[in-house]
N, CA, C and O atoms as a printed pandas DataFrame, in Angstrom:
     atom_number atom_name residue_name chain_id  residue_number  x_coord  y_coord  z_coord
0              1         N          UNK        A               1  119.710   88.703   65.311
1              2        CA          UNK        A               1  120.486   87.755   66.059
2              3         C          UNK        A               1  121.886   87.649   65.466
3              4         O          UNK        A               1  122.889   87.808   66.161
4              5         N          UNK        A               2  121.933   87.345   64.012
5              6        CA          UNK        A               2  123.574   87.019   63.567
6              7         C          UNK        A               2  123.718   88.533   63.266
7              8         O          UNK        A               2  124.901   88.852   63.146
8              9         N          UNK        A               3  122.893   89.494   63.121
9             10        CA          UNK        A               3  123.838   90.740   63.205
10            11         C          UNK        A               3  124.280   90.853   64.568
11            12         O          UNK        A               3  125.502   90.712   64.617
12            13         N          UNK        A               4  123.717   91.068   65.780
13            14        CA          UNK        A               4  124.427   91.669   67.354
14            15         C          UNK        A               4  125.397   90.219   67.778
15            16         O          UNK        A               4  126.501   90.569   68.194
16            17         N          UNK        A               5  125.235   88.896   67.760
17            18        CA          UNK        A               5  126.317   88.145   68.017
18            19         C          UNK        A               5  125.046   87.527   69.218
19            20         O          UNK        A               5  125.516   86.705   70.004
20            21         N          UNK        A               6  123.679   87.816   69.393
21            22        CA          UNK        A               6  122.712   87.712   70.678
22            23         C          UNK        A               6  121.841   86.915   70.405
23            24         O          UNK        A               6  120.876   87.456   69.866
24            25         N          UNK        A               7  121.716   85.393   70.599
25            26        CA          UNK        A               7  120.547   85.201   70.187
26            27         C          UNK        A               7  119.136   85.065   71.439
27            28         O          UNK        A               7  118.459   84.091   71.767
28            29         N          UNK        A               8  119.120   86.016   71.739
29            30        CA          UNK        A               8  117.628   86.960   72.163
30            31         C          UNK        A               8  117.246   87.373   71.719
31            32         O          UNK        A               8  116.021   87.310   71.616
32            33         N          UNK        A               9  118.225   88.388   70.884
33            34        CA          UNK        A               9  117.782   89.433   69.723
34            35         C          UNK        A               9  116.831   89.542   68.961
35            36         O          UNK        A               9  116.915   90.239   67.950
36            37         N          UNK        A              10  115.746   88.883   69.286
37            38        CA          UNK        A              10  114.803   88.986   68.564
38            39         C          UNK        A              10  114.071   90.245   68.383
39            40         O          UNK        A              10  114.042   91.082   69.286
40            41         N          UNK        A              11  113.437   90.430   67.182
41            42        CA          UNK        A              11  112.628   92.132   66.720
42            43         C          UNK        A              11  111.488   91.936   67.718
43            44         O          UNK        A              11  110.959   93.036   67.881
44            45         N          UNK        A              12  110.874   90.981   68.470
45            46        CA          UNK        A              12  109.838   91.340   69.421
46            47         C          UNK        A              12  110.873   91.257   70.806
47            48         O          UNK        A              12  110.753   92.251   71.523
48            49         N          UNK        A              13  111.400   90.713   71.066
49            50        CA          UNK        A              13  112.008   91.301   72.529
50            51         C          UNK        A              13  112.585   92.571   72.751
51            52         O          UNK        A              13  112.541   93.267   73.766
52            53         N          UNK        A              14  113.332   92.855   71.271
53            54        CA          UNK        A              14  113.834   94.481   71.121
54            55         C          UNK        A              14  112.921   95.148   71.623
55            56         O          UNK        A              14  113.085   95.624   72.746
56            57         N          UNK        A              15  111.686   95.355   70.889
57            58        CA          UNK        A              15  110.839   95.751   70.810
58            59         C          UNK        A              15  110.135   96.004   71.822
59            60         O          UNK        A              15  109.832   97.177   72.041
60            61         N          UNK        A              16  109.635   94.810   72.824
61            62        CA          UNK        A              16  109.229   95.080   74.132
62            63         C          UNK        A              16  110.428   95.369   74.907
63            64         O          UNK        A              16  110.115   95.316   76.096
64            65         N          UNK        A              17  111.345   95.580   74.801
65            66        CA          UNK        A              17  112.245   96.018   75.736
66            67         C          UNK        A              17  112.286   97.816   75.607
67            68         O          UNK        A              17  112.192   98.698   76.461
68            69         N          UNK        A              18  112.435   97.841   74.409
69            70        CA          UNK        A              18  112.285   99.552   73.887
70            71         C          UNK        A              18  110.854  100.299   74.201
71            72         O          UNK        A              18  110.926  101.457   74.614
72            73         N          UNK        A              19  109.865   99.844   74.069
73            74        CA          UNK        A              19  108.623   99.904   74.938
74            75         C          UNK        A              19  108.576  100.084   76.412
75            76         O          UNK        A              19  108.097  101.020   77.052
76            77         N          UNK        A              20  108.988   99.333   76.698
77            78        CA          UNK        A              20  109.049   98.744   78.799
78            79         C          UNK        A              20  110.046  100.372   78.089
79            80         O          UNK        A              20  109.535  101.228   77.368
80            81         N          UNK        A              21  110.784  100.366   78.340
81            82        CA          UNK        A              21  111.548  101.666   78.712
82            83         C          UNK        A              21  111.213  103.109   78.794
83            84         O          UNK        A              21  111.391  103.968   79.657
84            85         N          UNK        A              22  110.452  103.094   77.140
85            86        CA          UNK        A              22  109.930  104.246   76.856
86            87         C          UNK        A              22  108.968  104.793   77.817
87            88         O          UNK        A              22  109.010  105.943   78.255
88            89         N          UNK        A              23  108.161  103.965   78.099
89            90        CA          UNK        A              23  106.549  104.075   78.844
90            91         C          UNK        A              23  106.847  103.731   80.410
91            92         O          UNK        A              23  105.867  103.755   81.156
92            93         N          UNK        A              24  107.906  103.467   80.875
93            94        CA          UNK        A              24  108.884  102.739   81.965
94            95         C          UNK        A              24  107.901  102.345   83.274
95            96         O          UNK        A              24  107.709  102.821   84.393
96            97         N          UNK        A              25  107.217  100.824   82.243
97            98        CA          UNK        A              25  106.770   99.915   82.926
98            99         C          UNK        A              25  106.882   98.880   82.440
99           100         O          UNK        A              25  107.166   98.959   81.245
100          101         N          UNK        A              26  106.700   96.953   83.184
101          102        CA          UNK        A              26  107.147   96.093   82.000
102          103         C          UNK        A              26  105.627   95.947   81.816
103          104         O          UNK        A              26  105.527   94.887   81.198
104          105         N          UNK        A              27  104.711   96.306   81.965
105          106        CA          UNK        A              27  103.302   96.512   82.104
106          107         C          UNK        A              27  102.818   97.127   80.448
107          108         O          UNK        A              27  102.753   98.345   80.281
108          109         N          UNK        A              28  102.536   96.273   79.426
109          110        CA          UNK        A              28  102.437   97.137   78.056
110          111         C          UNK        A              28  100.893   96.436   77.823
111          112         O          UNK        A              28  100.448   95.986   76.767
112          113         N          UNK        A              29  100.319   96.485   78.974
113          114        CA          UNK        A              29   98.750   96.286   78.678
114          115         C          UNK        A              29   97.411   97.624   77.592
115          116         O          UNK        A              29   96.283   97.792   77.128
116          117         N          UNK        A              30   98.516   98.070   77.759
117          118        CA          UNK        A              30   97.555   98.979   76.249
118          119         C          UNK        A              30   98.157   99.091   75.660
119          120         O          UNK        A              30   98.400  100.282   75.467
120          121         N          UNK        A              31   98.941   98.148   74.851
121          122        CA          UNK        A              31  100.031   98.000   73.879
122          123         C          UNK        A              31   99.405   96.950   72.870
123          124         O          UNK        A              31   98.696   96.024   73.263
124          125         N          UNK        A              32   99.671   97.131   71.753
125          126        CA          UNK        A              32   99.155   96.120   70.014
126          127         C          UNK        A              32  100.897   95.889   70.124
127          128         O          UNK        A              32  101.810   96.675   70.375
128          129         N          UNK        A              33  100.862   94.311   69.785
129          130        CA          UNK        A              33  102.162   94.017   69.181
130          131         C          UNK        A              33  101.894   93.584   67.684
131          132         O          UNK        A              33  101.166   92.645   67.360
132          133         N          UNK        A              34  102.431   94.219   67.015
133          134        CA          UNK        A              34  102.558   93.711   65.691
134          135         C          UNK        A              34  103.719   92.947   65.030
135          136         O          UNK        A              34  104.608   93.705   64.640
136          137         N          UNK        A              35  103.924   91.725   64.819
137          138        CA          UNK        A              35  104.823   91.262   63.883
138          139         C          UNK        A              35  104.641   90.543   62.874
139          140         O          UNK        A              35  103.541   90.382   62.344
140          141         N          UNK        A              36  106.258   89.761   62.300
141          142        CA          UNK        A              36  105.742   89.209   61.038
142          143         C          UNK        A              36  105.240   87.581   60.990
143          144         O          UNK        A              36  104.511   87.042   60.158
144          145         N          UNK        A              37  105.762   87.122   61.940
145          146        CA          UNK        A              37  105.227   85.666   62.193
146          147         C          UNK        A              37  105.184   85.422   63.441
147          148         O          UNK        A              37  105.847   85.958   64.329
148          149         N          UNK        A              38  103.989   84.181   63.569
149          150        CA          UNK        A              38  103.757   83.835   65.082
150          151         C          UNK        A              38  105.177   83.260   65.994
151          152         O          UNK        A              38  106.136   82.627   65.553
152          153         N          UNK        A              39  104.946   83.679   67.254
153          154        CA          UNK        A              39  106.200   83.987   67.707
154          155         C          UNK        A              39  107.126   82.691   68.250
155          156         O          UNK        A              39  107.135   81.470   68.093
156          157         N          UNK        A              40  107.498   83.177   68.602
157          158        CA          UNK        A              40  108.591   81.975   69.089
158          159         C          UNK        A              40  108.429   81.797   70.531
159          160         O          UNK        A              40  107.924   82.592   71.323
160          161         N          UNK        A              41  109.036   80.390   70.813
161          162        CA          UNK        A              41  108.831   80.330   72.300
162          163         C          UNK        A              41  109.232   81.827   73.954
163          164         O          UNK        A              41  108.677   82.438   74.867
164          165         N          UNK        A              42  110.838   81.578   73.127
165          166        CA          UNK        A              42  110.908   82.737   73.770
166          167         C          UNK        A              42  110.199   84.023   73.819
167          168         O          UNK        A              42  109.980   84.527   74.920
168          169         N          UNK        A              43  109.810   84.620   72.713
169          170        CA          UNK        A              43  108.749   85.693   72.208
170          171         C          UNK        A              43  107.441   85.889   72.911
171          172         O          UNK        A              43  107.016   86.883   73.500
172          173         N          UNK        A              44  106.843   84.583   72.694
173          174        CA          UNK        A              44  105.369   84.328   73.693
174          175         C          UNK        A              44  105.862   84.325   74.554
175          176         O          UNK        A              44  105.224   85.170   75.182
176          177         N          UNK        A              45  107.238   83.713   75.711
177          178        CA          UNK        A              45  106.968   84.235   76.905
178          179         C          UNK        A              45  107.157   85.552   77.387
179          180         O          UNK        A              45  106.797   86.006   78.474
180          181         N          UNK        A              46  107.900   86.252   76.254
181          182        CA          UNK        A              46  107.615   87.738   76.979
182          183         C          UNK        A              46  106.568   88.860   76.460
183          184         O          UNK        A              46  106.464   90.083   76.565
184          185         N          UNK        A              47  105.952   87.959   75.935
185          186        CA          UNK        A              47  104.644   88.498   75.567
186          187         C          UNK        A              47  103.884   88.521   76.692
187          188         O          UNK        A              47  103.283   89.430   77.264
188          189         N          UNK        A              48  104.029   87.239   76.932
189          190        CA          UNK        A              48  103.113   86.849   78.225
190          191         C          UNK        A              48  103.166   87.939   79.569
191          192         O          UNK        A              48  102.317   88.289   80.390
192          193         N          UNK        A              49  104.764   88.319   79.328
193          194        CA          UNK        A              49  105.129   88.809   80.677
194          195         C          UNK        A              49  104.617   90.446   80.363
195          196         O          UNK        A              49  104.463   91.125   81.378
196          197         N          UNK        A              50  104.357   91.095   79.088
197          198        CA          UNK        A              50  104.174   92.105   79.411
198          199         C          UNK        A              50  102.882   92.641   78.997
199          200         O          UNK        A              50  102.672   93.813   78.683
200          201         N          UNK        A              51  101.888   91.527   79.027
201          202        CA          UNK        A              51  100.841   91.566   78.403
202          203         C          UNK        A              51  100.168   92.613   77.574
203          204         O          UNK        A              51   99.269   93.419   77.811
204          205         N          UNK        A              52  100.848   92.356   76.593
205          206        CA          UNK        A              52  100.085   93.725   75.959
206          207         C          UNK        A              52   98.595   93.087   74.732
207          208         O          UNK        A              52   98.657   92.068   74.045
208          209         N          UNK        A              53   97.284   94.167   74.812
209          210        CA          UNK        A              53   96.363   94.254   74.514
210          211         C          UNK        A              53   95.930   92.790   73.497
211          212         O          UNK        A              53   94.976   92.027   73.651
212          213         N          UNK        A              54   97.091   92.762   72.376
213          214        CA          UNK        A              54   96.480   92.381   71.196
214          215         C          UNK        A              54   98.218   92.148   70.505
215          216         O          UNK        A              54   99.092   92.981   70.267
216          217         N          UNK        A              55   98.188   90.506   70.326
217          218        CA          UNK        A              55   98.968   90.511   69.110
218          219         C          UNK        A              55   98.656   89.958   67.909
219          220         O          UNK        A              55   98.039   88.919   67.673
220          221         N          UNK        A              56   99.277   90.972   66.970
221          222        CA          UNK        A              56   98.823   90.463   65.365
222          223         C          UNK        A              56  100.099   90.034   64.421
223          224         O          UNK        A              56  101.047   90.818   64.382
224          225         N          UNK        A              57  100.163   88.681   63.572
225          226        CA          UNK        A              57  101.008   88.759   63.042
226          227         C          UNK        A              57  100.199   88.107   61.747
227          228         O          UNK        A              57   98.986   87.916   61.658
228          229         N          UNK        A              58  101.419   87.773   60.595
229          230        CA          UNK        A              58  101.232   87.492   59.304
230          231         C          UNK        A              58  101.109   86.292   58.247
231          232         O          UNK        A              58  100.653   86.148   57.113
232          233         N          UNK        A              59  101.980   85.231   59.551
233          234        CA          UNK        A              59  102.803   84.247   58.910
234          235         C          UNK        A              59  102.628   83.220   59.868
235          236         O          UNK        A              59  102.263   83.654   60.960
236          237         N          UNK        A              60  102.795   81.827   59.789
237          238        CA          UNK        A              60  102.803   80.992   61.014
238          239         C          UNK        A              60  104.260   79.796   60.604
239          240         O          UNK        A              60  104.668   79.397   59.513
240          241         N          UNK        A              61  104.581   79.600   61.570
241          242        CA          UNK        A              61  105.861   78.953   61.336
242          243         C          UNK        A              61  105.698   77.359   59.939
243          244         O          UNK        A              61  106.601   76.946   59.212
244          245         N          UNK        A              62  104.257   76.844   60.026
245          246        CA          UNK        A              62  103.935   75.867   58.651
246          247         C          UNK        A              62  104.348   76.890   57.731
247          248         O          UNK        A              62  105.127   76.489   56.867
248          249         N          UNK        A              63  104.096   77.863   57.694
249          250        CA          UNK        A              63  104.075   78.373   56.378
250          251         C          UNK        A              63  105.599   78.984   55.855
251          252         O          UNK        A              63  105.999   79.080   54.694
252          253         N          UNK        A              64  106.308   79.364   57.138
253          254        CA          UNK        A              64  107.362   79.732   56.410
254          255         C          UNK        A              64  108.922   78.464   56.867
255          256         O          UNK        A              64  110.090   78.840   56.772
256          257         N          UNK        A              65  108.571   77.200   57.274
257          258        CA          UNK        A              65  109.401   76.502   57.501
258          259         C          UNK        A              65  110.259   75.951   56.287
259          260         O          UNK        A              65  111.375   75.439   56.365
260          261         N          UNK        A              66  109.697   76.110   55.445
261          262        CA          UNK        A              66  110.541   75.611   54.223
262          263         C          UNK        A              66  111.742   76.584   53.677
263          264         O          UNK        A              66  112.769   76.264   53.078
264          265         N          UNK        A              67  111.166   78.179   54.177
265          266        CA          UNK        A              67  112.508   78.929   53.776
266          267         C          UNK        A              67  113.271   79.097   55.486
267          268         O          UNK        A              67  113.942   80.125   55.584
268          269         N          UNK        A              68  113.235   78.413   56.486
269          270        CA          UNK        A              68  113.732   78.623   57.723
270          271         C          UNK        A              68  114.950   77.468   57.895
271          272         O          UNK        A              68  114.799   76.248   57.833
272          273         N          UNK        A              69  115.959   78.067   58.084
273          274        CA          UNK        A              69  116.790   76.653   58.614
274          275         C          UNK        A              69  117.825   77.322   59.437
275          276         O          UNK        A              69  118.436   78.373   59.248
276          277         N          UNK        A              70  117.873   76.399   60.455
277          278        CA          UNK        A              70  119.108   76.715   61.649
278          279         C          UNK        A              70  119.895   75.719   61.906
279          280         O          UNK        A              70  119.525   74.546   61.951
280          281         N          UNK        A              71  121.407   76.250   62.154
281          282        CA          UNK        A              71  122.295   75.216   62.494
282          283         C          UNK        A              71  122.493   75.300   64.117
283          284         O          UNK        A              71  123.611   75.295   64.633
284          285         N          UNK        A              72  121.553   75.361   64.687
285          286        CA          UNK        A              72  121.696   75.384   66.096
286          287         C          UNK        A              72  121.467   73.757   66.879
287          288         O          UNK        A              72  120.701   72.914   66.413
288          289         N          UNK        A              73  122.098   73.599   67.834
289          290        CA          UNK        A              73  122.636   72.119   68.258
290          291         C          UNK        A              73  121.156   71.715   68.484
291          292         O          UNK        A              73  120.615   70.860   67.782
292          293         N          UNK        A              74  120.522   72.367   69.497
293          294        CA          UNK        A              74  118.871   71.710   70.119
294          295         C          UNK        A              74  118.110   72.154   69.065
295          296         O          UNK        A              74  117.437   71.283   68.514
296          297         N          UNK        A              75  118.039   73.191   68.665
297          298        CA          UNK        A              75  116.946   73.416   67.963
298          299         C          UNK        A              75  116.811   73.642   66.254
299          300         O          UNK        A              75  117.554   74.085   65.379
300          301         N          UNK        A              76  115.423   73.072   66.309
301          302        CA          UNK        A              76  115.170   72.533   65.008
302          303         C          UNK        A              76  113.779   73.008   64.941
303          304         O          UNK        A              76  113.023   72.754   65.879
304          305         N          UNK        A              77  113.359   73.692   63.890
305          306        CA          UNK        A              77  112.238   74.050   64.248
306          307         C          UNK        A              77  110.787   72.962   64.261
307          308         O          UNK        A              77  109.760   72.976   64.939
308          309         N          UNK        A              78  111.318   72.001   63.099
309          310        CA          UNK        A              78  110.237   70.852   63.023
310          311         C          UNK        A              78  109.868   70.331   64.634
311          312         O          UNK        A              78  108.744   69.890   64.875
312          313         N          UNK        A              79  110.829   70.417   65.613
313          314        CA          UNK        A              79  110.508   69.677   66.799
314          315         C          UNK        A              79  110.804   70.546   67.712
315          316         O          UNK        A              79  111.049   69.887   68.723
316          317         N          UNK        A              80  110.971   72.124   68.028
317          318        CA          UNK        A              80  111.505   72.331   68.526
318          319         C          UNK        A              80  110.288   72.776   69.675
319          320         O          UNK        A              80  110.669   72.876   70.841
320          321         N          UNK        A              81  109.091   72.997   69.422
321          322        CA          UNK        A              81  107.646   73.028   69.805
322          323         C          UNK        A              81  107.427   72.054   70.720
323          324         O          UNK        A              81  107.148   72.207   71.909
324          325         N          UNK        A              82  107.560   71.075   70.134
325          326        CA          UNK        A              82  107.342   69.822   71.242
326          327         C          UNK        A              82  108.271   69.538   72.433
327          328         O          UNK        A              82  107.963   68.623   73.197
328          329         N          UNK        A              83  109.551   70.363   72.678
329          330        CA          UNK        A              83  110.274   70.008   73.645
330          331         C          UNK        A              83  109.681   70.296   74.572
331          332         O          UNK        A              83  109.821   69.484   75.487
332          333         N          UNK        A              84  108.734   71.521   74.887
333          334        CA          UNK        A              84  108.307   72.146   76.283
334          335         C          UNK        A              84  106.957   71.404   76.476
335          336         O          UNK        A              84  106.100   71.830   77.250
336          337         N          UNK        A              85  106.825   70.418   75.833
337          338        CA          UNK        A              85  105.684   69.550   76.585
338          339         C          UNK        A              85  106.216   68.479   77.539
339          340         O          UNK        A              85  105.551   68.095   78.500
340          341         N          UNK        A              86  107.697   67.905   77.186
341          342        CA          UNK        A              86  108.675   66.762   78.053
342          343         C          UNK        A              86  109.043   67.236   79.108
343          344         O          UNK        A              86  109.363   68.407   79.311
344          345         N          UNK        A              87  109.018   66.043   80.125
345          346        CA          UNK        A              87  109.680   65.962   80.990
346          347         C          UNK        A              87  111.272   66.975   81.016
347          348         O          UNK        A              87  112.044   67.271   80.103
348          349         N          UNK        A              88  111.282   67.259   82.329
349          350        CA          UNK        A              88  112.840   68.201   81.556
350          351         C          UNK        A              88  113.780   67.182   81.761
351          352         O          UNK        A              88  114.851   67.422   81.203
352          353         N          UNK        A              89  113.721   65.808   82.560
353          354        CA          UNK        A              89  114.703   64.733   81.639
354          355         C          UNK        A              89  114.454   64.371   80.469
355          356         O          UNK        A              89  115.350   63.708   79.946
356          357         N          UNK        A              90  113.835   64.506   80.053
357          358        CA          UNK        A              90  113.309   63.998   78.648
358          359         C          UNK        A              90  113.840   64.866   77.398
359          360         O          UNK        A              90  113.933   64.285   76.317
360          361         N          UNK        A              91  114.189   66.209   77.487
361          362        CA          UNK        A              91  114.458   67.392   76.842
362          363         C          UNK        A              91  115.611   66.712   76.002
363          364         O          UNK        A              91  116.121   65.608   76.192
364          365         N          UNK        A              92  115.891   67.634   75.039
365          366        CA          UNK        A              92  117.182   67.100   74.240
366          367         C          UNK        A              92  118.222   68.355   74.944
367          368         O          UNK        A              92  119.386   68.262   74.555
368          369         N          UNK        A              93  118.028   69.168   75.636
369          370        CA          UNK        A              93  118.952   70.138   76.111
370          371         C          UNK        A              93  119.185   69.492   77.539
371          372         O          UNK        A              93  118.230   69.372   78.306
372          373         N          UNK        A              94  120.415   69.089   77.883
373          374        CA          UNK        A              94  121.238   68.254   79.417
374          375         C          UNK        A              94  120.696   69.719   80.537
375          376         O          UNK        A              94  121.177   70.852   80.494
376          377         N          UNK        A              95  119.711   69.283   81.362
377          378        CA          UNK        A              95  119.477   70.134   82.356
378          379         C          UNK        A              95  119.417   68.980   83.452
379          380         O          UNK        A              95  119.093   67.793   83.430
380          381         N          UNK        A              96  119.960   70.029   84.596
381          382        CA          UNK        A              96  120.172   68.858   86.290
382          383         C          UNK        A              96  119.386   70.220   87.267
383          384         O          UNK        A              96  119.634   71.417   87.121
384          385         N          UNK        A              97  118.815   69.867   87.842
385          386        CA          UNK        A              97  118.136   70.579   89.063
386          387         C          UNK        A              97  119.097   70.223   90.280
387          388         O          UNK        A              97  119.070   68.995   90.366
388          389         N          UNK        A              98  120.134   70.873   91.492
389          390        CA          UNK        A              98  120.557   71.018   92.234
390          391         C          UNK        A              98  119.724   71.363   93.396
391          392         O          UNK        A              98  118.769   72.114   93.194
392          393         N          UNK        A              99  119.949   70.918   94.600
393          394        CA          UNK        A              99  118.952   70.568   96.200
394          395         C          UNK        A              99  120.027   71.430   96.039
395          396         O          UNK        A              99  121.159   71.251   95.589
396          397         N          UNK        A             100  119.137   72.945   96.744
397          398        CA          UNK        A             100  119.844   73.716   97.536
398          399         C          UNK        A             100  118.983   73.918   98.718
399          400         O          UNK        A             100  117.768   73.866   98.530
400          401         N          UNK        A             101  119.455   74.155   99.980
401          402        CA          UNK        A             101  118.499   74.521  101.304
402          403         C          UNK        A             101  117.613   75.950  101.185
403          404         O          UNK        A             101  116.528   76.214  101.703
404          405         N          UNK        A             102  118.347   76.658  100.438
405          406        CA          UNK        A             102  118.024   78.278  100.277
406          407         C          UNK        A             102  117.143   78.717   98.847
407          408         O          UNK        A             102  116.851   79.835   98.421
408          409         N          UNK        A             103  116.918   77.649   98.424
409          410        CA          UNK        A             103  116.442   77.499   96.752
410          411         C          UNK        A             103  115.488   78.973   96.599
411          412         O          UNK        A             103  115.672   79.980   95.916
412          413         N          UNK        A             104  114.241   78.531   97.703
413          414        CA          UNK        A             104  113.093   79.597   98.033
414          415         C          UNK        A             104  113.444   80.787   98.633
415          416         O          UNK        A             104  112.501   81.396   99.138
416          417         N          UNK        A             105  114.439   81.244   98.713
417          418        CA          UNK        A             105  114.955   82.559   99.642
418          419         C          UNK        A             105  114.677   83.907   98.714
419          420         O          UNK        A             105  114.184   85.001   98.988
420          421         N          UNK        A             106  115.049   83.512   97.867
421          422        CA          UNK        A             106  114.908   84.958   96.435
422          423         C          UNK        A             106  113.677   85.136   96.548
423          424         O          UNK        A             106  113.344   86.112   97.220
424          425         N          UNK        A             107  112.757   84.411   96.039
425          426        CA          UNK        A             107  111.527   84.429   96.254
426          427         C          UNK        A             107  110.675   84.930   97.290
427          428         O          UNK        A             107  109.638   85.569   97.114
428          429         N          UNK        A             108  111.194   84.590   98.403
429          430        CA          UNK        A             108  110.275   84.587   99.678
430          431         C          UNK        A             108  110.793   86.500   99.818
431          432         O          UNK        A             108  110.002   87.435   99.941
432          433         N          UNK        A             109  112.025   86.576   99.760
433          434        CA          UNK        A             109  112.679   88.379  100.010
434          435         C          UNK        A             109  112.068   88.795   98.810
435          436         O          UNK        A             109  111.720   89.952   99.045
436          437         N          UNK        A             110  111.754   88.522   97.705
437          438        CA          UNK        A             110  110.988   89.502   96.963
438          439         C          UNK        A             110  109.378   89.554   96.864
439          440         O          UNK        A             110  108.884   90.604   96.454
440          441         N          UNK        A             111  108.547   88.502   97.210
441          442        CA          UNK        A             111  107.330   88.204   98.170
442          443         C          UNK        A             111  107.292   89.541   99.061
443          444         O          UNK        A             111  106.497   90.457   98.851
444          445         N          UNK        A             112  108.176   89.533   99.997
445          446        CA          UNK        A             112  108.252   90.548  101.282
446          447         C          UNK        A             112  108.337   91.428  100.715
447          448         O          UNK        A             112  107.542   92.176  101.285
448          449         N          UNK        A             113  108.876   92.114   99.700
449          450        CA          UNK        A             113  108.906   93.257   99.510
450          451         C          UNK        A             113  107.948   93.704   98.375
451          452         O          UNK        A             113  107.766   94.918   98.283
452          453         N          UNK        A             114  107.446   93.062   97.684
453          454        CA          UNK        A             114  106.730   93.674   96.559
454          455         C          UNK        A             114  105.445   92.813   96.685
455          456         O          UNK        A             114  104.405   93.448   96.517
456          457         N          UNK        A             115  105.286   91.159   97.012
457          458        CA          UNK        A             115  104.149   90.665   96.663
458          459         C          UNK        A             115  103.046   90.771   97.244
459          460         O          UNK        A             115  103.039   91.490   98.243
460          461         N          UNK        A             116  102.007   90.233   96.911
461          462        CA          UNK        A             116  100.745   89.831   97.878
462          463         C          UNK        A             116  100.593   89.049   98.504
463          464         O          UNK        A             116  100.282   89.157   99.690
464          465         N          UNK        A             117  100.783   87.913   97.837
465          466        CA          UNK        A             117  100.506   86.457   98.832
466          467         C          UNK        A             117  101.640   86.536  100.148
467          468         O          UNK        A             117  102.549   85.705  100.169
468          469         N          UNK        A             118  101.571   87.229  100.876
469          470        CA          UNK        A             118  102.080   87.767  101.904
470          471         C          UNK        A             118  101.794   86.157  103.071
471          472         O          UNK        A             118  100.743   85.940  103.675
472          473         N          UNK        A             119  103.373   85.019  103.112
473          474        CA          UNK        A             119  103.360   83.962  104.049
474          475         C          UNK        A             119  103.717   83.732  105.180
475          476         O          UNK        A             119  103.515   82.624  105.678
């Protein structure tokens, strides 16, 4: 992350991204992820997304919070777990949901073209 200037950058998104490419599917269901600690929010969700077989790691965030510290505005790691259980008014990150008429349109044109639940 503070080497590329990215904070995505994480060694498991690299990682499944360099994967999805290699094998060029985001589909890494016969895939072992191995890392060094249990993952991060962002991490599990693209774990989630590319489900692969089996992940193994080493470390769990109790254990290595005492050598972890970030100067990032929202996040903290002591609490940073518990935000995605709140309300998203409730969040410490300012999010507003906008009424658009067309909100469902992306959705519904990519439904039509790729999904099942065909409405």
């Amino acid at each position: 992350m503070a080497q590329t200037n990215d904070p995505t950058a994480h060694a498991e998104t690299l990682a499944i991204q360099d994967a999805c490419k290699k094998l060029g599917t985001e589909h890494l269901t016969d895939c072992e992820i191995y890392i060094l600690a249990s993952p991060c929010p962002m991490c599990l969700g693209a774990m989630y997304y590319c489900s692969p077989q089996k992940v193994t790691y080493i470390t769990t965030r109790e254990e290595y919070k005492t050598y972890y510290r970030d100067d990032r505005k929202y996040f903290e790691l002591e609490n940073f777990y518990d935000e995605f259980s709140k309300s998203t008014d409730a969040r410490r990150l300012p999010m507003t949901q906008v009424d658009h008429s067309e909100r469902l349109a992306p959705y519904k044109l990519w439904n039509e073209k790729h999904g099942t639940n065909k409405a």
